[in-house]
N, C-alpha and C positions, 0 to 999 in steps of 0.2 A: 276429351278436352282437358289442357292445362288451368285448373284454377288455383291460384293463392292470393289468400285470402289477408290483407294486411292488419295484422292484431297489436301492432308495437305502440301506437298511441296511448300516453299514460291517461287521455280523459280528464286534464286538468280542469277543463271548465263543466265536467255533467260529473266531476268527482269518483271517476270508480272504472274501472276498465271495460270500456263500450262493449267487449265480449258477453260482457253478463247482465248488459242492461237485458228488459223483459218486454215482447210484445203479448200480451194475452198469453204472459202468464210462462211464457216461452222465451228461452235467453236467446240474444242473436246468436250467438255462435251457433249456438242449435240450428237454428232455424238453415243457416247458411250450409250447414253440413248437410243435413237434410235432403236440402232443394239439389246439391251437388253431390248426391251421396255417390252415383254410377259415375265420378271424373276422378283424374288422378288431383286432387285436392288436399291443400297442406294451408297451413297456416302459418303467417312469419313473422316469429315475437321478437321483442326487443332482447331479449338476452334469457338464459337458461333456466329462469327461476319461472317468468313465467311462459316457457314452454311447457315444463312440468306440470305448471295448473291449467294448460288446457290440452296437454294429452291427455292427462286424468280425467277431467271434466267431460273432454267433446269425443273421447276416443279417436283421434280422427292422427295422419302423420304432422309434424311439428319442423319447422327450421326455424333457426334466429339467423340475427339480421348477421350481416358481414361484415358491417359498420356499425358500433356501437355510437347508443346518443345523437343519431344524426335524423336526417328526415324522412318521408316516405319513399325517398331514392335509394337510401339502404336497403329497404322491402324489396323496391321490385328489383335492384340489382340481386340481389340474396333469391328473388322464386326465379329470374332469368337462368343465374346461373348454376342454379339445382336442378331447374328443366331440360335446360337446355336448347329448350324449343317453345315455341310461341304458347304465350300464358296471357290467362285471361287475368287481370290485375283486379279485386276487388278491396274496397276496404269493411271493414266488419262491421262498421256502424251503419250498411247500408243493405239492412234485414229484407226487403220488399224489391231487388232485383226480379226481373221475369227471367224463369231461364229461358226463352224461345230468343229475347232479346241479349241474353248475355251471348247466346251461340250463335247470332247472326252477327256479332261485334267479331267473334274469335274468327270465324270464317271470312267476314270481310277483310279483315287484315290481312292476309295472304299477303305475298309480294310487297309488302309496307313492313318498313320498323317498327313503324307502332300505329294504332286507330285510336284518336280521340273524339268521342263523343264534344261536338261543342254547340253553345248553343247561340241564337241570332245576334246577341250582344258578343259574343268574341270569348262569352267564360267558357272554361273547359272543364271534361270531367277526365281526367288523368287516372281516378281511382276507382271508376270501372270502365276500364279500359282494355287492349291487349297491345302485347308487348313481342316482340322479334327478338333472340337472342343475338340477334347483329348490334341492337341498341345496345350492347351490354358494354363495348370501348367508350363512347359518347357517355353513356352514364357515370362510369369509374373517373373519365377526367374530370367530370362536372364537379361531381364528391372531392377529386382530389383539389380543386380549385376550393372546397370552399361555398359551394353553389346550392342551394337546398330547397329552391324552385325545382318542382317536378317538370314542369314546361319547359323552363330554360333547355336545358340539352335535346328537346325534340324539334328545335328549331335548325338545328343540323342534320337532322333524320330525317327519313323518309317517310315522310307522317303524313297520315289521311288523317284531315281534321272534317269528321263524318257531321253533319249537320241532325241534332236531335228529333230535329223534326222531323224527318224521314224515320225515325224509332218509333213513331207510335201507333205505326202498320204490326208492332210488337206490344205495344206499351200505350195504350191510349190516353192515359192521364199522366203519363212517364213518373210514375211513381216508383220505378226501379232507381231514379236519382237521388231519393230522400234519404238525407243521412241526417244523423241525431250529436249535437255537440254540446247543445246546453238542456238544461232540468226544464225550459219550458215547450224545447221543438219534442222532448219525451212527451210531455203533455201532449202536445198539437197530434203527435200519432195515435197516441191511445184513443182518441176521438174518429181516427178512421176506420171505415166498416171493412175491411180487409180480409178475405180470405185465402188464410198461409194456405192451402193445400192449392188453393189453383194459378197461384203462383210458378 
């Protein structure tokens, strides 16, 4: 399985680069390398300085974006086009994925540009997702518009918009969705009884 892992967010509102926040004690990035250790797994920073501090850090292979400065559309255009083949899109700030449910996302997508997870309101999760190296023209135009809706250009694509609910035949509480952006959803996690290994 293609996984990368989207690390380019500077974390302006939890102050500090979400790779190195800490669940118990454990930084995500860790934790995410971990759980994907046996996949071809890279992570895609914002530009070369902090590549360096999480090859250092996470041992693990490193790309930057392709786009500097831009959205998480730079990410997954940059793990598309290094893969070259269907990639499981994660973002980093989202430690508590199940792998049983990320690899039934990667395999569902078959024959799709891309699979989003969405949920009965109509929100989507784009950023764990997977992705078709066919989306890879669709995405470049979007960028070059100017576009920085990760959604916007999968409404031209062949996109399975997979219903969450159906996920928790993998994920009973679909805690694989929780991602951390501010100093108090840190909080709201460390209160959860979780444990990383059976993950």
């Amino acid at each position: 399985m293609n996984v990368a892992i989207l690390a380019g967010g500077r974390g302006k509102r939890i102050g500090m680069d979400k790779g190195f926040l800490r669940f118990k004690g454990r930084l995500f990035g860790e934790i995410l390398v971990e759980r994907f250790r046996d996949c071809n797994t890279v992570f895609v920073c914002r530009d070369e300085e902090q590549a360096k501090i999480y090859e250092r850090t996470f041992k693990c292979t490193v790309i930057t974006d392709v786009v500097r400065n831009y959205s998480p559309l730079a990410g997954i255009l940059s793990a598309l086009e290094y893969f070259e083949d269907y990639t499981l899109i994660l973002a980093v700030d989202m430690p508590f994925v199940k792998r049983r449910l990320a690899e039934f996302i990667y395999e569902r997508a078959r024959g799709y540009d891309a699979l989003i997870p969405t949920w009965s309101d109509g929100k989507k999760e784009p950023l764990l997702a997977c992705y078709s190296p066919n989306a890879i023209p669709e995405i470049r135009r979007s960028i070059e518009r100017g576009i920085k809706r990760v959604v916007k250009p999968l409404e031209k694509l062949k996109t399975l918009f997979y219903p969450i609910e159906l996920l928790r035949i993998y994920d009973e509480n679909l805690i694989s969705f929780t991602n951390v952006n501010t100093p108090k959803d840190l909080e709201m996690i460390e209160c959860l009884s979780i444990d990383l290994e059976g993950l």
